[in-house]
Backbone bond lengths (Angstrom), bond angles and torsions (degrees), N, CA, C in turn:
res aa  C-N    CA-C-N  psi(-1)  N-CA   C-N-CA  omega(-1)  CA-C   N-CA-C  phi
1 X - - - 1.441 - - 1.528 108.24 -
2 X 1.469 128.91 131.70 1.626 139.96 162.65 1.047 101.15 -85.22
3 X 1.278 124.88 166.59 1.411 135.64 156.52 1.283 83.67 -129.31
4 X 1.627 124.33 173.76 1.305 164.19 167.42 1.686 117.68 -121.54
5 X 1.017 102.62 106.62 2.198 104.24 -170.27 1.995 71.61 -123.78
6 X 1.345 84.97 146.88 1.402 116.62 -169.10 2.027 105.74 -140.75
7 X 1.002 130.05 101.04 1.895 121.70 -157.20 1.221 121.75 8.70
8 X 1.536 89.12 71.10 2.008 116.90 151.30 1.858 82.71 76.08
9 X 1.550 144.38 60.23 1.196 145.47 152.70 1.602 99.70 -159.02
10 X 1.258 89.41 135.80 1.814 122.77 156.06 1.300 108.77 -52.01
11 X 1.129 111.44 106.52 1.678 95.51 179.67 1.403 111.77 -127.90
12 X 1.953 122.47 3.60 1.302 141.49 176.63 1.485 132.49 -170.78
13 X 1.067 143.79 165.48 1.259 128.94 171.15 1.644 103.01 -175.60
14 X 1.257 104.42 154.10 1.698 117.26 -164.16 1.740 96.92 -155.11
15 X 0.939 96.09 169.55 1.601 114.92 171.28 1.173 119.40 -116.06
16 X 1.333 133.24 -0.28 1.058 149.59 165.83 1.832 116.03 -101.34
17 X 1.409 130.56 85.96 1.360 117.46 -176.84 1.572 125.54 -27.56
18 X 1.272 93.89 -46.86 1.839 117.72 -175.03 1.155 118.24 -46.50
19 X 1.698 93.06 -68.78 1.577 99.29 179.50 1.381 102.30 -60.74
20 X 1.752 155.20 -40.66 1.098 144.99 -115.57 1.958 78.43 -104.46
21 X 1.259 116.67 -51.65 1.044 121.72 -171.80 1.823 131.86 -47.64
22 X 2.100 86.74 -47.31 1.347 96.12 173.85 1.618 105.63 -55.71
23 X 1.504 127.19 -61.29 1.242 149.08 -176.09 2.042 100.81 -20.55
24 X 1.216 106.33 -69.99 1.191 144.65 -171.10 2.131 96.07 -51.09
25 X 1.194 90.73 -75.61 1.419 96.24 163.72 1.741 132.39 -19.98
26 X 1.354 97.26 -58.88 1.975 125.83 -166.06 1.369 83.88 -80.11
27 X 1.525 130.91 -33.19 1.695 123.53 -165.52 1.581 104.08 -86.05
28 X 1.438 95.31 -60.12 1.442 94.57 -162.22 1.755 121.91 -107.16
29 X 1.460 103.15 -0.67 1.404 109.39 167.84 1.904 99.49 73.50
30 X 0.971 100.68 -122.01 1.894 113.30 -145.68 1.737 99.73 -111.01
31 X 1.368 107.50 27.40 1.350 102.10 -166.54 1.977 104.69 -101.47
32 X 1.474 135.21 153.47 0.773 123.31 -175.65 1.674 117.88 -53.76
33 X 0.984 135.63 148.71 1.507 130.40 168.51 1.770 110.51 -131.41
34 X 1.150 127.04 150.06 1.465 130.72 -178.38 1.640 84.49 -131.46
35 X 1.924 84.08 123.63 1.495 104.74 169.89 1.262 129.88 -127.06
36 X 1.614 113.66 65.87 1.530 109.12 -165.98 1.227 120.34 -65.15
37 X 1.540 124.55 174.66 1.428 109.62 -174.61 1.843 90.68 -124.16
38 X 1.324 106.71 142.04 1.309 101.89 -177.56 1.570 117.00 -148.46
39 X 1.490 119.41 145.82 1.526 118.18 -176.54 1.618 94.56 122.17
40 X 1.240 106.45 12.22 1.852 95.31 -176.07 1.633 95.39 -100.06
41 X 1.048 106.66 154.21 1.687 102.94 166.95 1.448 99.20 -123.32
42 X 1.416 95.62 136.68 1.721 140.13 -154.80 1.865 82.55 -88.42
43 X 1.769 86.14 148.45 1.296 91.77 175.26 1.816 128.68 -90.30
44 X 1.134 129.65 143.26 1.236 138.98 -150.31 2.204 97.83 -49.08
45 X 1.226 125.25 135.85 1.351 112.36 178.17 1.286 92.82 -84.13
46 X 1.801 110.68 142.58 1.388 119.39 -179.76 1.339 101.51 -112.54
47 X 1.353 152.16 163.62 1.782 151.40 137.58 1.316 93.63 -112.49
48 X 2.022 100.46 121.74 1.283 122.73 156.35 0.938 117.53 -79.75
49 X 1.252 129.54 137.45 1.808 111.53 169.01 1.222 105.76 -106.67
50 X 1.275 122.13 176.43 1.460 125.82 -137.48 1.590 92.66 -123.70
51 X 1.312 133.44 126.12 1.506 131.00 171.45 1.640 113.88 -31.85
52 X 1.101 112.13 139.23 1.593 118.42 165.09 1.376 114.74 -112.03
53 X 1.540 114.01 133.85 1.317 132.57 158.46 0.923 132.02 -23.52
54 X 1.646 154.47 77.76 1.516 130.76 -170.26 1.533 90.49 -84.91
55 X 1.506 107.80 157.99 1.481 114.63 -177.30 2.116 96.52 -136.38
């Protein structure tokens, strides 16, 4: 899912970038838009640690 925030408001959202974009386009023309994509779940952060030297 995208949403579309337009100065600090929700003003659309699609699941399809394309379509959300064309949409967005025909409305608001050339103006900045922020289109995060959200509902994915991020993968778990891991820390490898790095082999140590025995001497």
């Amino acid at each position: 899912m995208n949403l579309a925030i337009v100065g600090q408001k929700v003003v659309d959202c699609d699941a399809d970038v394309w379509d959300l974009s064309e949409r967005l386009s025909k409305e608001y023309g050339r103006r900045p838009i922020f289109m995060p994509r959200i509902g994915e779940v991020l993968p778990k952060l891991m820390t490898v640690r790095s082999p140590r030297l025995v001497r």
